[in-house]
mmCIF file of the N, C-alpha and C atoms, coordinates in Angstrom:
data_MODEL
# 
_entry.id   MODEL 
# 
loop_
_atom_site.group_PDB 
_atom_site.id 
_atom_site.type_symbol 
_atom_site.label_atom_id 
_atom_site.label_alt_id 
_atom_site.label_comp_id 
_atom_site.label_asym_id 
_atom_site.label_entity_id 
_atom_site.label_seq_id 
_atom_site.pdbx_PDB_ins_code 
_atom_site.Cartn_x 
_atom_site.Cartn_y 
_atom_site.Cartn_z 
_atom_site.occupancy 
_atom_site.B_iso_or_equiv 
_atom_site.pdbx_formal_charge 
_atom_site.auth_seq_id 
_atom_site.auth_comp_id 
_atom_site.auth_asym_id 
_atom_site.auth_atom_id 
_atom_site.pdbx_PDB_model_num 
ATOM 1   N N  . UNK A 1 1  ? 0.835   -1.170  0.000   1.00 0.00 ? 1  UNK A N  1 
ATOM 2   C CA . UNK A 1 1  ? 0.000   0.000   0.000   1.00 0.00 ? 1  UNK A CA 1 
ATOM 3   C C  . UNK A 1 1  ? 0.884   1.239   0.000   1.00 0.00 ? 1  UNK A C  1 
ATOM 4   N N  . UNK A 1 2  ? 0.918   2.354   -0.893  1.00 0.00 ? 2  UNK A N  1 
ATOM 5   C CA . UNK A 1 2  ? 0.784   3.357   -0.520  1.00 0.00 ? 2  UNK A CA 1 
ATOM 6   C C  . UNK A 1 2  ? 0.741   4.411   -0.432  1.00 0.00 ? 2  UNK A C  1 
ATOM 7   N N  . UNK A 1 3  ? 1.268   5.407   0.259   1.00 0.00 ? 3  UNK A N  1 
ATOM 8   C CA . UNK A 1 3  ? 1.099   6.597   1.307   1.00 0.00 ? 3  UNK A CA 1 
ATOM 9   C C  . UNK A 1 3  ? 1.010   7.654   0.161   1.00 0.00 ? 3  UNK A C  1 
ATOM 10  N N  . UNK A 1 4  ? 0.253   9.159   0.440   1.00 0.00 ? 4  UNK A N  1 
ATOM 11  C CA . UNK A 1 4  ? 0.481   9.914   -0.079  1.00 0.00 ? 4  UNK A CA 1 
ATOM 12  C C  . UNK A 1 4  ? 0.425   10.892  0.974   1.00 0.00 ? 4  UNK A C  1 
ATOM 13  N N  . UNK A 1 5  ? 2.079   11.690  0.891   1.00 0.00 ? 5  UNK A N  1 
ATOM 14  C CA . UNK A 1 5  ? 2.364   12.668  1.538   1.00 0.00 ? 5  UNK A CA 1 
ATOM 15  C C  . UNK A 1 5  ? 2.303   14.331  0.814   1.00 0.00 ? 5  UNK A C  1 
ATOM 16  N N  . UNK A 1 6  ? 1.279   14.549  0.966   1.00 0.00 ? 6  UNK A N  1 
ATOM 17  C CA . UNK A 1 6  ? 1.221   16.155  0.735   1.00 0.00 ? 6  UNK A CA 1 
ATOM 18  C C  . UNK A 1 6  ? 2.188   16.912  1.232   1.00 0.00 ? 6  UNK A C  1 
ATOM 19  N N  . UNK A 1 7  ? 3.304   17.715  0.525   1.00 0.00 ? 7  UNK A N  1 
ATOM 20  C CA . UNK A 1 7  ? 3.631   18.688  1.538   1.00 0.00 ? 7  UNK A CA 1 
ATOM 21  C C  . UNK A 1 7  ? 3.976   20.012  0.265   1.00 0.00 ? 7  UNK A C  1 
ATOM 22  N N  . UNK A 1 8  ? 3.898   21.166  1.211   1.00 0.00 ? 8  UNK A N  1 
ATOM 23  C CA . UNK A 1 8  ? 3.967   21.952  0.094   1.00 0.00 ? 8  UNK A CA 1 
ATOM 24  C C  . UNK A 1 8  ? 5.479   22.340  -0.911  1.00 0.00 ? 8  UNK A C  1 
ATOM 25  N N  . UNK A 1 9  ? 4.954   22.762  -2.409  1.00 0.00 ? 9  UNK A N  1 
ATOM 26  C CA . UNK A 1 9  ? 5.334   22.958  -3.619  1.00 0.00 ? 9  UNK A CA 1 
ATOM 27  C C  . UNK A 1 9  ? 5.572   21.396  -4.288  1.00 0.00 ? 9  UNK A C  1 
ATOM 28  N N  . UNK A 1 10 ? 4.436   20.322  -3.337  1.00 0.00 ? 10 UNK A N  1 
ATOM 29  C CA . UNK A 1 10 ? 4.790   19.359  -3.998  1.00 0.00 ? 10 UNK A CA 1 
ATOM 30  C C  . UNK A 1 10 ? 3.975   19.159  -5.521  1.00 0.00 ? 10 UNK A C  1 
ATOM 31  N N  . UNK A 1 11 ? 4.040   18.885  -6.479  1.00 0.00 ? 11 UNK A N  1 
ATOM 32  C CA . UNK A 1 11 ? 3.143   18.733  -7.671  1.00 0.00 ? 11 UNK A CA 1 
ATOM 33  C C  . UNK A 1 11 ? 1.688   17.749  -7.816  1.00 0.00 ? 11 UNK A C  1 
ATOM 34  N N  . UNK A 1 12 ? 0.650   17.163  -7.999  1.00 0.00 ? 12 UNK A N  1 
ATOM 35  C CA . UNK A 1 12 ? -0.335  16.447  -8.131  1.00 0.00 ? 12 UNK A CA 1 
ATOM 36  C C  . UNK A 1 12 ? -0.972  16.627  -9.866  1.00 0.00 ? 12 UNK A C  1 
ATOM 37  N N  . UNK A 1 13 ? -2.019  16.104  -10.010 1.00 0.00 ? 13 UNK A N  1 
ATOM 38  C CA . UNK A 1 13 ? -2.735  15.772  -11.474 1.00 0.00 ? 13 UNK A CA 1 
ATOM 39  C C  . UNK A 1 13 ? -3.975  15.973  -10.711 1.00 0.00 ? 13 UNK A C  1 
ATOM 40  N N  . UNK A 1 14 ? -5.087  16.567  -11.174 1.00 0.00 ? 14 UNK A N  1 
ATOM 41  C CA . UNK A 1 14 ? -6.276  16.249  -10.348 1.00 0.00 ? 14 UNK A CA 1 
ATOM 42  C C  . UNK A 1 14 ? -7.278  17.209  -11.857 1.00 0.00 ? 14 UNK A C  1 
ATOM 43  N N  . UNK A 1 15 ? -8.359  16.513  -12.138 1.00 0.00 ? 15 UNK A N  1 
ATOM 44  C CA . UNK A 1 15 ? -9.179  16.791  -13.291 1.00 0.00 ? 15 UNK A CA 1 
ATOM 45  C C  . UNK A 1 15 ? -8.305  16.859  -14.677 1.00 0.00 ? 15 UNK A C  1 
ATOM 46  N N  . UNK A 1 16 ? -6.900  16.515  -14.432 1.00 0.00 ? 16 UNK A N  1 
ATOM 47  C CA . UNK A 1 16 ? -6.428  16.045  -15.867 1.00 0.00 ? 16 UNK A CA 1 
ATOM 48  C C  . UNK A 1 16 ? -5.274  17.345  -15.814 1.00 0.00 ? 16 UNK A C  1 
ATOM 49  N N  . UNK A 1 17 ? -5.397  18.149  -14.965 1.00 0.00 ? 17 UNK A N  1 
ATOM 50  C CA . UNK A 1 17 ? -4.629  19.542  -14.739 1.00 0.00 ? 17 UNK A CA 1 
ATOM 51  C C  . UNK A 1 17 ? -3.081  19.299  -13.773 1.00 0.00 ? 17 UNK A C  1 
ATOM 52  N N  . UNK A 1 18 ? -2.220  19.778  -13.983 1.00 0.00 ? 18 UNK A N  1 
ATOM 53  C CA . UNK A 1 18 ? -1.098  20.272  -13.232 1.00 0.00 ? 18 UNK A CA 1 
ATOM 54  C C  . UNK A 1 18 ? -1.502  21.147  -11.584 1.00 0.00 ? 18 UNK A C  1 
ATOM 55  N N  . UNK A 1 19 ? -1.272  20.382  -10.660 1.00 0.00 ? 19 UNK A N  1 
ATOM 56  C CA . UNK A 1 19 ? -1.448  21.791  -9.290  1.00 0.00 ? 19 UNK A CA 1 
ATOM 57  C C  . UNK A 1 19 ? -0.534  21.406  -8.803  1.00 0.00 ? 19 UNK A C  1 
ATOM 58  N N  . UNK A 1 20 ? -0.249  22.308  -7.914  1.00 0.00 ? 20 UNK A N  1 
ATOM 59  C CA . UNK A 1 20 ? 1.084   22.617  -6.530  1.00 0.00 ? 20 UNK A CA 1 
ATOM 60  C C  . UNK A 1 20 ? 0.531   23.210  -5.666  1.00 0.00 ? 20 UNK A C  1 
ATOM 61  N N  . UNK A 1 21 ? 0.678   21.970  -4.446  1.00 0.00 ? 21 UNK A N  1 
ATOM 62  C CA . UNK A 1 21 ? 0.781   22.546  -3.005  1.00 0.00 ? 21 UNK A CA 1 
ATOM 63  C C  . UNK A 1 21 ? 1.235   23.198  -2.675  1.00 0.00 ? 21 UNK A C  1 
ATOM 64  N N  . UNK A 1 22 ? 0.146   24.531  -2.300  1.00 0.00 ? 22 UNK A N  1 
ATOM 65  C CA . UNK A 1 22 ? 0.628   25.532  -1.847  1.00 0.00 ? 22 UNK A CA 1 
ATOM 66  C C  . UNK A 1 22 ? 0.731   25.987  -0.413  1.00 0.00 ? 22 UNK A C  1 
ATOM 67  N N  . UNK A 1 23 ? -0.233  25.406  0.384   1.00 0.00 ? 23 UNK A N  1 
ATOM 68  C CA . UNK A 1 23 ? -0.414  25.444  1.516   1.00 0.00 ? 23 UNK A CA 1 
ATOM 69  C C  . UNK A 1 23 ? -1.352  23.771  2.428   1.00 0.00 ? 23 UNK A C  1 
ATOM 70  N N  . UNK A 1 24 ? -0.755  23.313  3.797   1.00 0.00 ? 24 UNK A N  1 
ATOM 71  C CA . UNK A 1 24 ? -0.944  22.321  4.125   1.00 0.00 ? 24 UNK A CA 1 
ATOM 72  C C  . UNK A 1 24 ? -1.613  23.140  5.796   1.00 0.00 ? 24 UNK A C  1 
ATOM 73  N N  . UNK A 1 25 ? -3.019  23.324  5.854   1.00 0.00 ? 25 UNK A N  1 
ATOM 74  C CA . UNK A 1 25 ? -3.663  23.477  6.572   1.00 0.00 ? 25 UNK A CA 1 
ATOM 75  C C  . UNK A 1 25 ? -4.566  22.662  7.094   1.00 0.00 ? 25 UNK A C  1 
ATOM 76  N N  . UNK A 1 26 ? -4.142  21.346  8.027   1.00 0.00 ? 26 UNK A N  1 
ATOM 77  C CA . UNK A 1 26 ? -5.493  20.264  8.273   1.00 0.00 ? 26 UNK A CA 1 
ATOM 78  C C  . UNK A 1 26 ? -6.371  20.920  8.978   1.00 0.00 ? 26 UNK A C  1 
ATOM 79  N N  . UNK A 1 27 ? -7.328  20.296  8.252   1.00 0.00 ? 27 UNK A N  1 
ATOM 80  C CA . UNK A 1 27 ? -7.304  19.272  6.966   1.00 0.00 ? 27 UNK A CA 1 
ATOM 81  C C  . UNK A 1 27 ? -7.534  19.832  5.531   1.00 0.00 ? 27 UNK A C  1 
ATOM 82  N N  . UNK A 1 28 ? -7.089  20.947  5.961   1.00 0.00 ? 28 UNK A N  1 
ATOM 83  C CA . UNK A 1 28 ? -7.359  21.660  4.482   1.00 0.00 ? 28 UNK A CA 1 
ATOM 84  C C  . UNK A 1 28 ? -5.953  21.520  3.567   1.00 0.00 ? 28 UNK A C  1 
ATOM 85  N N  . UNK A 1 29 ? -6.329  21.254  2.198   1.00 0.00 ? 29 UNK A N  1 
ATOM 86  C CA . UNK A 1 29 ? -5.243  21.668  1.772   1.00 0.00 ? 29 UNK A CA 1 
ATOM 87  C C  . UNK A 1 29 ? -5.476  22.746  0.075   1.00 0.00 ? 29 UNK A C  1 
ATOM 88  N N  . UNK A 1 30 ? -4.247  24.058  0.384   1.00 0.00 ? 30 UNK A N  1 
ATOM 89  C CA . UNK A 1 30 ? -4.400  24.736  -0.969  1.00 0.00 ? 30 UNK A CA 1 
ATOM 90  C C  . UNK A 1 30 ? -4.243  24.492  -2.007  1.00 0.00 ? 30 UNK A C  1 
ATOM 91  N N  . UNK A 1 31 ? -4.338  24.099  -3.195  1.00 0.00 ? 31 UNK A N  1 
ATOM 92  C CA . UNK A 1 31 ? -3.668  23.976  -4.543  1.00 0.00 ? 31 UNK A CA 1 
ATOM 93  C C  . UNK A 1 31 ? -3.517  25.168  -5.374  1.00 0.00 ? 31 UNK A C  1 
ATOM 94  N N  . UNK A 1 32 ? -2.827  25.162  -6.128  1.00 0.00 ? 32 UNK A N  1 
ATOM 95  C CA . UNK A 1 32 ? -2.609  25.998  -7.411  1.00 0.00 ? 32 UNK A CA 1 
ATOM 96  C C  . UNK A 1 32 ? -2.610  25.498  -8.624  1.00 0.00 ? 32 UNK A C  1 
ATOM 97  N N  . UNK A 1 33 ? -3.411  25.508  -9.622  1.00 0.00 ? 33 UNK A N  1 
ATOM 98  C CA . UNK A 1 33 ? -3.670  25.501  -11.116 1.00 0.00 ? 33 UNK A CA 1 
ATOM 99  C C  . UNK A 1 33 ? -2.152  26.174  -11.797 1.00 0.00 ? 33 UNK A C  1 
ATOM 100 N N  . UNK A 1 34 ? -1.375  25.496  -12.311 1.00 0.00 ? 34 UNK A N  1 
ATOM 101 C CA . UNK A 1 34 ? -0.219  26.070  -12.987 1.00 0.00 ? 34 UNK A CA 1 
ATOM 102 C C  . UNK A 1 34 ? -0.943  27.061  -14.456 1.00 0.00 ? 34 UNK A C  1 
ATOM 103 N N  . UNK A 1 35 ? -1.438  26.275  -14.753 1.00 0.00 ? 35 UNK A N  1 
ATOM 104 C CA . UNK A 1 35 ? -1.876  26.824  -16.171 1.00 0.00 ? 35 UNK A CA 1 
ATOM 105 C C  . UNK A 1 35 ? -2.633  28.627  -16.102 1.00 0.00 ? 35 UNK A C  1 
ATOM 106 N N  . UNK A 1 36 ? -3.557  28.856  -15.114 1.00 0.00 ? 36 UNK A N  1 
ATOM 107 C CA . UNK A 1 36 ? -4.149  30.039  -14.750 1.00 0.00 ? 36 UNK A CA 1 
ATOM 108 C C  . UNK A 1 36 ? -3.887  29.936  -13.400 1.00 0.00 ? 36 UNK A C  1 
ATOM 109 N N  . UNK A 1 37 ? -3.025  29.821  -12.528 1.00 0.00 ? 37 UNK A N  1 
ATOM 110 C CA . UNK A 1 37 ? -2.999  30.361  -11.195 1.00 0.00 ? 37 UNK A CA 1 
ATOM 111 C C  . UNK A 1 37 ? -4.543  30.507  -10.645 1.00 0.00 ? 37 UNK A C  1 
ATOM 112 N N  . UNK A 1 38 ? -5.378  29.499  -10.864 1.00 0.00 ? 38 UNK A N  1 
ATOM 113 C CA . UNK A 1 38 ? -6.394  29.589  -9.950  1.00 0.00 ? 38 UNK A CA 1 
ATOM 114 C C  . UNK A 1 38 ? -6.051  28.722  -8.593  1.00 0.00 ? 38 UNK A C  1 
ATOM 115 N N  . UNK A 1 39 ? -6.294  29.519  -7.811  1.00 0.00 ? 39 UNK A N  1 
ATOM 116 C CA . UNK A 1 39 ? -6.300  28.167  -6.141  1.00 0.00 ? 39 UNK A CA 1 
ATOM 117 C C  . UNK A 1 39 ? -7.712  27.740  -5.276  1.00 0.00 ? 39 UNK A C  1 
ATOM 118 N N  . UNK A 1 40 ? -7.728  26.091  -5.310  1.00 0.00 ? 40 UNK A N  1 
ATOM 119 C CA . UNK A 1 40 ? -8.240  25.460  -4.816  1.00 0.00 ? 40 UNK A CA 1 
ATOM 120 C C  . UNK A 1 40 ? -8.293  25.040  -3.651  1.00 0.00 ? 40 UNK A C  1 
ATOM 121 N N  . UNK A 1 41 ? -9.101  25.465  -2.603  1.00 0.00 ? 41 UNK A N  1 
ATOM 122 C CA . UNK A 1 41 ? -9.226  24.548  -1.477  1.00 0.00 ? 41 UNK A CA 1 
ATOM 123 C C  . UNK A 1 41 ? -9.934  23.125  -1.275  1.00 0.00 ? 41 UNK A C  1 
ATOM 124 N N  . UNK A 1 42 ? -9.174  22.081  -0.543  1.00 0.00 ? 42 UNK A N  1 
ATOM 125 C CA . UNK A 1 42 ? -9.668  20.550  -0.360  1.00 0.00 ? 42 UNK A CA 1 
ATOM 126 C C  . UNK A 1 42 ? -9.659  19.953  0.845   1.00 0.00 ? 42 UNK A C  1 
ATOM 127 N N  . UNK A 1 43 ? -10.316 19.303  1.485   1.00 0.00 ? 43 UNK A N  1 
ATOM 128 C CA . UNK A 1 43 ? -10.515 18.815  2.841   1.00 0.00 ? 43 UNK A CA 1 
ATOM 129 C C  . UNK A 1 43 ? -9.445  17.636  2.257   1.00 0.00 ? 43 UNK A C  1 
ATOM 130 N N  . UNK A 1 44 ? -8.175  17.083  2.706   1.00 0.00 ? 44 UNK A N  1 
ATOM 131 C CA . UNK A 1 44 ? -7.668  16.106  2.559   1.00 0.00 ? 44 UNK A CA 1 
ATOM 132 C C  . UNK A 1 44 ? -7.703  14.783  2.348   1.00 0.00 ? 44 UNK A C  1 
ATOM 133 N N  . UNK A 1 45 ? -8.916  14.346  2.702   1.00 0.00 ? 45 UNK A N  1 
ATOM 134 C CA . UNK A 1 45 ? -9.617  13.161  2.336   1.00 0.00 ? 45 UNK A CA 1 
ATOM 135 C C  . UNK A 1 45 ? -10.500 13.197  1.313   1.00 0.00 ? 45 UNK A C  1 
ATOM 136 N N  . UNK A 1 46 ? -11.074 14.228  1.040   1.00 0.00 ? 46 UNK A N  1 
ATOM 137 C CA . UNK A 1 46 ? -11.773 14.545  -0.590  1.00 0.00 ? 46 UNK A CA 1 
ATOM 138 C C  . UNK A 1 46 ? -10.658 14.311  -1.411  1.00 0.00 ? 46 UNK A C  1 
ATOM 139 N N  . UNK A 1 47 ? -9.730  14.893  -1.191  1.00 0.00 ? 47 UNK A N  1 
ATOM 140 C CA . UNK A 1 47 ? -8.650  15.377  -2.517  1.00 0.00 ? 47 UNK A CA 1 
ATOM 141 C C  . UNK A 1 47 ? -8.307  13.929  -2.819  1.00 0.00 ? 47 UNK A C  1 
ATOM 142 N N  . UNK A 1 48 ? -7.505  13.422  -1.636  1.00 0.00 ? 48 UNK A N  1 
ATOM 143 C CA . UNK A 1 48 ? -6.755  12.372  -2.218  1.00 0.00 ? 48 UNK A CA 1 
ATOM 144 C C  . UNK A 1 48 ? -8.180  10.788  -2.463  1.00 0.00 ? 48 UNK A C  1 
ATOM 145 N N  . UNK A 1 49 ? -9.488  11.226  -2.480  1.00 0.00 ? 49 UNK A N  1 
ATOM 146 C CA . UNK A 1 49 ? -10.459 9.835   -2.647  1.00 0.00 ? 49 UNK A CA 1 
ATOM 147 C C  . UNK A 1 49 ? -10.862 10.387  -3.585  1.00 0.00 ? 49 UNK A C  1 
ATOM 148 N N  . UNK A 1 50 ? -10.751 11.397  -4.436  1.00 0.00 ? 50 UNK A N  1 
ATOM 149 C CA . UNK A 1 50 ? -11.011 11.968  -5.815  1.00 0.00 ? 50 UNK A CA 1 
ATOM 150 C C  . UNK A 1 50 ? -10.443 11.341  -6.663  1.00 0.00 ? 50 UNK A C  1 
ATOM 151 N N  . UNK A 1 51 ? -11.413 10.158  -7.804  1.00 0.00 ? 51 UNK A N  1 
ATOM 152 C CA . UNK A 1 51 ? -11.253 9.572   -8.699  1.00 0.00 ? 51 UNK A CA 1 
ATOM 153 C C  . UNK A 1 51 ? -10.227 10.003  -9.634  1.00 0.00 ? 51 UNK A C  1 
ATOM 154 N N  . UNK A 1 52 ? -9.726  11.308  -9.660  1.00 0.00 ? 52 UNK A N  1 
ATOM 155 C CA . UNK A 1 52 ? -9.353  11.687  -10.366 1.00 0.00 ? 52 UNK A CA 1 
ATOM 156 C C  . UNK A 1 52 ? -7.762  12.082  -10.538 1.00 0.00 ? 52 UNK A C  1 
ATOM 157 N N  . UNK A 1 53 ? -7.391  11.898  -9.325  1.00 0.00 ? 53 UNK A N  1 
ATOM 158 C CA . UNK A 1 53 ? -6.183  12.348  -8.120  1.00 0.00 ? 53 UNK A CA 1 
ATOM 159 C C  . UNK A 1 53 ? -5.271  12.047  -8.849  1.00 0.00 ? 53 UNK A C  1 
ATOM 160 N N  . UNK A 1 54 ? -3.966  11.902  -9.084  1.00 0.00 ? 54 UNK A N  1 
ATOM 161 C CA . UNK A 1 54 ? -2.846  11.519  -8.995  1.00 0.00 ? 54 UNK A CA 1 
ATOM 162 C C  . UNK A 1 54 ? -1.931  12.177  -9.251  1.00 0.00 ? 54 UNK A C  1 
ATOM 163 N N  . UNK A 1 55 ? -1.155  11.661  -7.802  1.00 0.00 ? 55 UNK A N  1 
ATOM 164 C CA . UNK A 1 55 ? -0.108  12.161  -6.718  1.00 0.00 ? 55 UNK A CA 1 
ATOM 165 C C  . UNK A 1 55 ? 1.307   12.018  -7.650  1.00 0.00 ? 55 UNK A C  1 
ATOM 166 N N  . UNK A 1 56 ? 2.238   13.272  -7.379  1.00 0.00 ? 56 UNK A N  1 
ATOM 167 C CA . UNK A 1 56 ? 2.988   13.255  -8.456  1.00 0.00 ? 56 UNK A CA 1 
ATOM 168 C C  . UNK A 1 56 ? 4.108   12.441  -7.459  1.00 0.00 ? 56 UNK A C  1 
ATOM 169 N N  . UNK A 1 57 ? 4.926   12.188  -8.328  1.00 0.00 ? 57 UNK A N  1 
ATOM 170 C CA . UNK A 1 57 ? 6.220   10.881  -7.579  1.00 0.00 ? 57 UNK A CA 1 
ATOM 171 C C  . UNK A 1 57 ? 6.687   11.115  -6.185  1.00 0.00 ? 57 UNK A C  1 
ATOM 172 N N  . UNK A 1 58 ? 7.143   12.520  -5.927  1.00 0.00 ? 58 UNK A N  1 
ATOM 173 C CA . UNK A 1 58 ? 7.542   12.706  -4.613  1.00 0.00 ? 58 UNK A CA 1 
ATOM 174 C C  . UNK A 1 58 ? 6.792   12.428  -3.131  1.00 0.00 ? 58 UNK A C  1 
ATOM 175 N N  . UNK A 1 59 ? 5.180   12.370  -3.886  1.00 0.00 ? 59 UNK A N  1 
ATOM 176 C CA . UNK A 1 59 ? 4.326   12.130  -2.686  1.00 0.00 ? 59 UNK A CA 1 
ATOM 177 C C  . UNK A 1 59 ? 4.146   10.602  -2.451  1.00 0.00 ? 59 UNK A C  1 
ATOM 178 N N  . UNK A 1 60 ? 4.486   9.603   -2.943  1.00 0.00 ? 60 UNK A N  1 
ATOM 179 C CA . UNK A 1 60 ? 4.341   8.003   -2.725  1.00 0.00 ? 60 UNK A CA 1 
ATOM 180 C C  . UNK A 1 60 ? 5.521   7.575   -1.860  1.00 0.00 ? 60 UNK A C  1 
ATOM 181 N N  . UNK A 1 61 ? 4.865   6.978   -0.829  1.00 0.00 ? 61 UNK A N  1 
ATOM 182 C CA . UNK A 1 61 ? 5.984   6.722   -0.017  1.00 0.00 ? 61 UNK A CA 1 
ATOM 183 C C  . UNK A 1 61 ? 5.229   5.332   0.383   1.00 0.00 ? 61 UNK A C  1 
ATOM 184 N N  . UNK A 1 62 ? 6.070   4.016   -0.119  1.00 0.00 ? 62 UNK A N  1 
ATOM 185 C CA . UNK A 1 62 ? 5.896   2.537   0.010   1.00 0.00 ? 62 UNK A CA 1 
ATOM 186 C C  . UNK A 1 62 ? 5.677   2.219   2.028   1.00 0.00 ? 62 UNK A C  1 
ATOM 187 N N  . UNK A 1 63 ? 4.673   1.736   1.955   1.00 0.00 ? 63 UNK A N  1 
ATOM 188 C CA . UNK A 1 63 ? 4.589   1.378   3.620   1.00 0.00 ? 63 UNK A CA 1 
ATOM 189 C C  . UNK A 1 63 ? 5.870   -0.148  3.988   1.00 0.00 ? 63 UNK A C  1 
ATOM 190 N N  . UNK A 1 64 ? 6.437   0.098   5.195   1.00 0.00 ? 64 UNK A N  1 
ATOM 191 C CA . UNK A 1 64 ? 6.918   -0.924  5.315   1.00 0.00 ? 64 UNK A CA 1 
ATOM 192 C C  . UNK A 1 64 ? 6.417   -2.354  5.458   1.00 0.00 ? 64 UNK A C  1 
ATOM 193 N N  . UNK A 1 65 ? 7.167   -3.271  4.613   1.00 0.00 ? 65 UNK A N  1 
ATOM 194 C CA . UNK A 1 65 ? 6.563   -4.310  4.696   1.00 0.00 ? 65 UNK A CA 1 
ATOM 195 C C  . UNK A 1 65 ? 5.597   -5.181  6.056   1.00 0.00 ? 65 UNK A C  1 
ATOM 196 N N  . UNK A 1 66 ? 6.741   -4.638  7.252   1.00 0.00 ? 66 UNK A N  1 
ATOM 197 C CA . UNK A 1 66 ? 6.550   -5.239  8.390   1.00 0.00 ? 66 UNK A CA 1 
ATOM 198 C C  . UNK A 1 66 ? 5.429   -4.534  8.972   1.00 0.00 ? 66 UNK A C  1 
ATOM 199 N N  . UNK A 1 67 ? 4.858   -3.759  8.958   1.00 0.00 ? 67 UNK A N  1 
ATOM 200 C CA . UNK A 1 67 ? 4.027   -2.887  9.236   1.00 0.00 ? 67 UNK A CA 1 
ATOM 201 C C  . UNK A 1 67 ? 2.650   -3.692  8.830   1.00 0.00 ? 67 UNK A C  1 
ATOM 202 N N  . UNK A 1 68 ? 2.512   -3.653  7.983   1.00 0.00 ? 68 UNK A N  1 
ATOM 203 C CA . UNK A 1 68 ? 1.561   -4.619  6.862   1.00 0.00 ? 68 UNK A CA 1 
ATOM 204 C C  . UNK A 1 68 ? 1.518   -5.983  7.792   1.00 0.00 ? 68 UNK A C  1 
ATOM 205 N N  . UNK A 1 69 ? 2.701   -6.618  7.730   1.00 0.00 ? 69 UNK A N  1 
ATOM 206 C CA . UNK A 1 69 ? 2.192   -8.076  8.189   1.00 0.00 ? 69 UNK A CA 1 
ATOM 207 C C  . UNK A 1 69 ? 1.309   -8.042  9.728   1.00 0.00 ? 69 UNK A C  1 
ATOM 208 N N  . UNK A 1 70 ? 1.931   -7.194  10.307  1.00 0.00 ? 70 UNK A N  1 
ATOM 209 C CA . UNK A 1 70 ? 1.532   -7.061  11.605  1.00 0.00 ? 70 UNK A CA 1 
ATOM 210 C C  . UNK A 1 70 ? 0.219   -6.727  11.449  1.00 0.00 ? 70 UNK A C  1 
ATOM 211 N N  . UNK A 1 71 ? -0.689  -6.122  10.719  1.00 0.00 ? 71 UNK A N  1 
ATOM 212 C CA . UNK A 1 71 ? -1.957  -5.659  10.798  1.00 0.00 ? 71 UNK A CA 1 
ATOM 213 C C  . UNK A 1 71 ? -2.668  -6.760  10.094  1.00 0.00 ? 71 UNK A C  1 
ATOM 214 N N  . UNK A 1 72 ? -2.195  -7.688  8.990   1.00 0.00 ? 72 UNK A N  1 
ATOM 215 C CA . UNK A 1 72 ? -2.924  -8.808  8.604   1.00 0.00 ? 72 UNK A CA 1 
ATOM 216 C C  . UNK A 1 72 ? -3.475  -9.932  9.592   1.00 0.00 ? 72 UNK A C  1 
ATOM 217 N N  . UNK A 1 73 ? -2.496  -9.819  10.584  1.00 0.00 ? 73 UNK A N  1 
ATOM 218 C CA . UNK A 1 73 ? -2.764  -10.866 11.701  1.00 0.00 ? 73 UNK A CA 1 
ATOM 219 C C  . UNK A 1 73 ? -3.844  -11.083 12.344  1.00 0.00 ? 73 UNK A C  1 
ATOM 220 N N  . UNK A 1 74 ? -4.197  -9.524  12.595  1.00 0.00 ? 74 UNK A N  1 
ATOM 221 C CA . UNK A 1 74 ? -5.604  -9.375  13.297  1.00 0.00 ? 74 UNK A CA 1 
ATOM 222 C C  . UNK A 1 74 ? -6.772  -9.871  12.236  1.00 0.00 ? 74 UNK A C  1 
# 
């Protein structure tokens, strides 16, 4: 599984568009539209369960394996 770490001037894809984190206010977070500098506000769990999302490389961070096994157990 995993992780997506927001932090700001990081890059994302979201409606097919270029944005950058501009600001990390939980649970809010700002975006910026590269193309017209419009900015978006997102409750953090909207953004990233938005069909549409995807997190540009710097934000994927692989969960440790061991982490994982330990929670399958239960």
């Amino acid at each position: 599984m995993k992780l997506q770490q927001l932090k700001v001037n990081s890059e994302l894809l979201l409606y097919g568009k270029k944005f950058t984190v501009i600001s990390v206010d939980p649970p809010n977070v700002i975006i910026k539209r590269e193309s017209d500098n419009e900015v978006l506000t997102f409750e953090y769990i909207n953004l990233i369960s938005n069909p549409t999302f995807i997190p540009g490389k710097s934000m994927l961070k692989k969960r440790p394996s061991k982490i994982l096994k330990n929670f399958t157990q239960f």
